[in-house]
N, C-alpha and C positions, 0 to 999 in steps of 0.2 A: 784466293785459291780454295778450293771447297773437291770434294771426292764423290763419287755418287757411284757403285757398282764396280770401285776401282778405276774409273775413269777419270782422269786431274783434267780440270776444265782454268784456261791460264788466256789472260788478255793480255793484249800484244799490238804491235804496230806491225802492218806488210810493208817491208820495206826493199822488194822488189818483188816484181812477177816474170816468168818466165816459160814457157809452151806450159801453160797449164798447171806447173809449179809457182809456191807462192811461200816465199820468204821472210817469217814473221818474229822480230824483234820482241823478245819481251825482258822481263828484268836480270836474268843471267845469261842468255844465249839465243843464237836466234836458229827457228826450226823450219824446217822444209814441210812445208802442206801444200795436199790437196781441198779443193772447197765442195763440200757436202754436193750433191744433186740435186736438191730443194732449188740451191741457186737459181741454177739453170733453165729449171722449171718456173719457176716467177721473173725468169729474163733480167737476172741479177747478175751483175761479172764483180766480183771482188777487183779492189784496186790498191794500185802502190799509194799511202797513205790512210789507208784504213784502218782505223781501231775495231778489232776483231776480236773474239772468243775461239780458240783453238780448244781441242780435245786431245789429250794425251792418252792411249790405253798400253799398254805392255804386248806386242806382238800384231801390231794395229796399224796402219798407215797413218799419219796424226792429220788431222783435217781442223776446217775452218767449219766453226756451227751456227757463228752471229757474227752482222757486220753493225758494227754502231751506226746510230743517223748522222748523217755524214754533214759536214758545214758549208758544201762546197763541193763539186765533181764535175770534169772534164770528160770529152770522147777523144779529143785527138791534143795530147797526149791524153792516155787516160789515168789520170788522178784524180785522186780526195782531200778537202782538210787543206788546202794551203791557206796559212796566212798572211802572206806576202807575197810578190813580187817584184823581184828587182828587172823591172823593164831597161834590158841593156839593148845600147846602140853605139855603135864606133863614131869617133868625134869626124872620121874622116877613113876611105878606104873600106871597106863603103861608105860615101854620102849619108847622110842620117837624112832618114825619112819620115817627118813628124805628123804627116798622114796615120803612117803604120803604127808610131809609139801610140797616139792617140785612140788608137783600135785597143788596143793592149791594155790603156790605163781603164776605157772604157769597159772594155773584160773585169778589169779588177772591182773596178766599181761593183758592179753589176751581180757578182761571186762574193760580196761583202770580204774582199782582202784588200788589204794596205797596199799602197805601190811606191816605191822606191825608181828615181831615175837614175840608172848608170851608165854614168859615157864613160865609154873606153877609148884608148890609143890617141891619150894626150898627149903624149909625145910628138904624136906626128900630124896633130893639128894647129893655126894660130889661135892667138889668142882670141881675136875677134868670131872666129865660130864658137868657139866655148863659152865664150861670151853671150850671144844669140841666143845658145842652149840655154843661156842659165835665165834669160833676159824672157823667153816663153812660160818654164815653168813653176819661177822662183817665187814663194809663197803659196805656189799652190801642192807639191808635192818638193818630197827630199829629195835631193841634187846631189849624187854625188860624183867627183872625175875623179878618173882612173886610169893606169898604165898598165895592166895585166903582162906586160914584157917587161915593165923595167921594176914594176910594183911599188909604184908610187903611187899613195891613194888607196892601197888596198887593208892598211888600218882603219881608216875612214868608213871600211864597207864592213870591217870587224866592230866598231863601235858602233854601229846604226842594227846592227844584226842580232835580237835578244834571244830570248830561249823559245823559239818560233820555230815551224818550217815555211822552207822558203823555195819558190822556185824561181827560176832567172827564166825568162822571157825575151824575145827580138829577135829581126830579123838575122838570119847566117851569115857568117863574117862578123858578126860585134865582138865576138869571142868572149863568147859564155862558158864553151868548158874548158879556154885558157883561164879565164878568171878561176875557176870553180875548183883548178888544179893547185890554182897557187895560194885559195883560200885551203885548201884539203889535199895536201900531196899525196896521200892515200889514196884517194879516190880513183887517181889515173885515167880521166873523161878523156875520152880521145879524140883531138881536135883536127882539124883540115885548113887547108889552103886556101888561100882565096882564089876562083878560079880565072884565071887572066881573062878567057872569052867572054864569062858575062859578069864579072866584079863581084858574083854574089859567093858565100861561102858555101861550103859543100860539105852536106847532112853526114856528122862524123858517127852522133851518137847513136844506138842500135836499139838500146832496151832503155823501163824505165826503173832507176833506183835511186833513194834516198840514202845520205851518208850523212853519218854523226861528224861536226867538229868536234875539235879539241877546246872551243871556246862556246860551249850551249848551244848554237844551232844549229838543225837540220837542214839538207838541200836535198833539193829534186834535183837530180840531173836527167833530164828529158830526148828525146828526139824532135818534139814537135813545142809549139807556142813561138813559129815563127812566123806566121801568115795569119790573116783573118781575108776572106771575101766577102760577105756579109756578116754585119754587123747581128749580134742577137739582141735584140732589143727592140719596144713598140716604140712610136714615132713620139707618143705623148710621152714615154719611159726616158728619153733621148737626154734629156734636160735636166736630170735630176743624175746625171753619170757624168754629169761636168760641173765640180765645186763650184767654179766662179759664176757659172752658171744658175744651179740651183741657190746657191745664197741670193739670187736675186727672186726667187719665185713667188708669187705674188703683189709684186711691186710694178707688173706689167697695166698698163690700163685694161685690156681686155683679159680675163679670167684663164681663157681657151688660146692663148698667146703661146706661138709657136718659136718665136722669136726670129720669125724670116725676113719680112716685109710688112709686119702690123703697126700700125699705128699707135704711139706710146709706146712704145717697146723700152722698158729697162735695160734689156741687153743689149738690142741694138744703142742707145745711147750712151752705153759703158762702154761698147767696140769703140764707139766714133771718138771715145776719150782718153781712147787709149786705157781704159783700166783693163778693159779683157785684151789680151793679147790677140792679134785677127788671126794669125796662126791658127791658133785655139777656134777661133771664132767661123774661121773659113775648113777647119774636120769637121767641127759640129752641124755647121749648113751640107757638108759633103755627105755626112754620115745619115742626115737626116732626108735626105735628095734621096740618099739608096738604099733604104726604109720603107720608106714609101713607094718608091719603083718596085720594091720586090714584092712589096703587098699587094699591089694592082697585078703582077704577075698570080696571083693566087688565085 
């Protein structure tokens, strides 16, 4: 903290935004700002998760004057700074769709943050789909199940959770801001139905804010990171966003090896051996089919 003409200049985290109000956490209390007009002018939007420079004056609007270089930032939702992802999916009610998870991890990757899998509504799945789930990702990312109703499982998501922020991820209906209530009763994310006509869940949350637990981590609770259409990513980029994947890279015969249909293909012979799961193996070919479609659209 340092004084300059009477003006206290105090860093902080935004830990919501709101029409143009911007909610910034710093070490005793958190302050309502506006963000400078410079912003604006360089096509800059402050975001929830921003480490930020506030200006306090006596009789003054208090405003945001600097946003730290950021680690990481979204457009839809718009956030900064995660480091993590708990990509949640329901073990059942909705179907899990490991298309979609796939998209999601490949986000993570991509944003250099950790990913965490959470299936939820083990209660009301068998064994044998939990099983599958565990049977695609296991060694490649943390597995965790979960009952978000009955809360079984949900110490499992307090010990994998350190002094990090985090956002949950998946499609609507995995119940992300069930979980996110029963990790933070405080928070009171407001959740919805499944809709009978089309099985998918229905967009509860409205704004985006970050809440402190009681046990070190931060969460995002979001309105959006439940869809991907295109993939962001180049076609050669593709391969290096799927671990089991890239540990194999340069082990291909050909240098420029796509891993579609080349000849020597390391990957292709890991699929055939079952050490890559085809699951895995059959987003990657998908992801990278519509990659390349959307480039030739270009």
């Amino acid at each position: 903290m340092r004084f300059i003409n009477e003006v206290e200049f105090i860093k902080g985290l935004i830990v919501k935004g709101i029409a143009g109000f911007y909610y910034v956490k710093t070490d005793d209390m958190v302050h309502e700002c506006h963000a400078r007009g410079i912003f604006k002018k360089d096509g800059i939007t402050p975001m929830v998760g921003d480490i930020v420079t506030i200006e306090i004056q006596e009789g003054e609007r208090t405003m945001i004057s600097a946003i730290d270089e950021r680690k990481n930032q979204f457009i839809r939702p718009p956030v900064s700074n995660v480091d993590c992802f708990f990509i949640m999916i329901a073990a059942t009610k909705p179907e899990p769709n490991f298309k979609i998870v796939d998209k999601f991890l490949t986000m993570a990757e991509k944003n250099k943050a950790d990913a965490v899998i959470c299936v939820n509504k083990i209660d009301l799945a068998t064994e044998e789909k939990l099983q599958e789930i565990k049977e695609i990702y296991e060694g490649i990312y943390p597995v965790v199940f979960v009952s978000a109703a009955t809360g079984k499982g949900v110490d499992d998501v307090r010990a994998i959770m350190g002094n990090q922020k985090y956002a949950f991820a998946g499609p609507s209906g995995a119940g992300k801001s069930t979980l996110i209530n029963v990790l933070m009763p405080s928070a009171k994310a407001e959740t919805g139905e499944i809709s009978e006509k089309t099985s998918r869940g229905k967009h509860t949350t409205r704004h985006v804010e970050i809440f402190q637990t009681d046990f070190g981590a931060m969460v995002y609770d979001t309105p959006g990171f439940t869809s991907f259409e295109i993939i962001d990513a180049e076609a050669d980029e593709l391969q290096h966003l799927f671990p089991e994947i890239e540990k194999l890279y340069g082990m291909c015969k050909y240098r420029n090896c796509m891993h579609i249909k080349e000849v020597g293909c390391a990957v292709l012979t890991a699929v055939n051996a079952g050490e890559i799961h085809a699951s895995r193996y059959s987003s990657y070919k998908e992801m990278y089919e519509e990659v390349i479609n959307n480039n030739k659209q270009w």
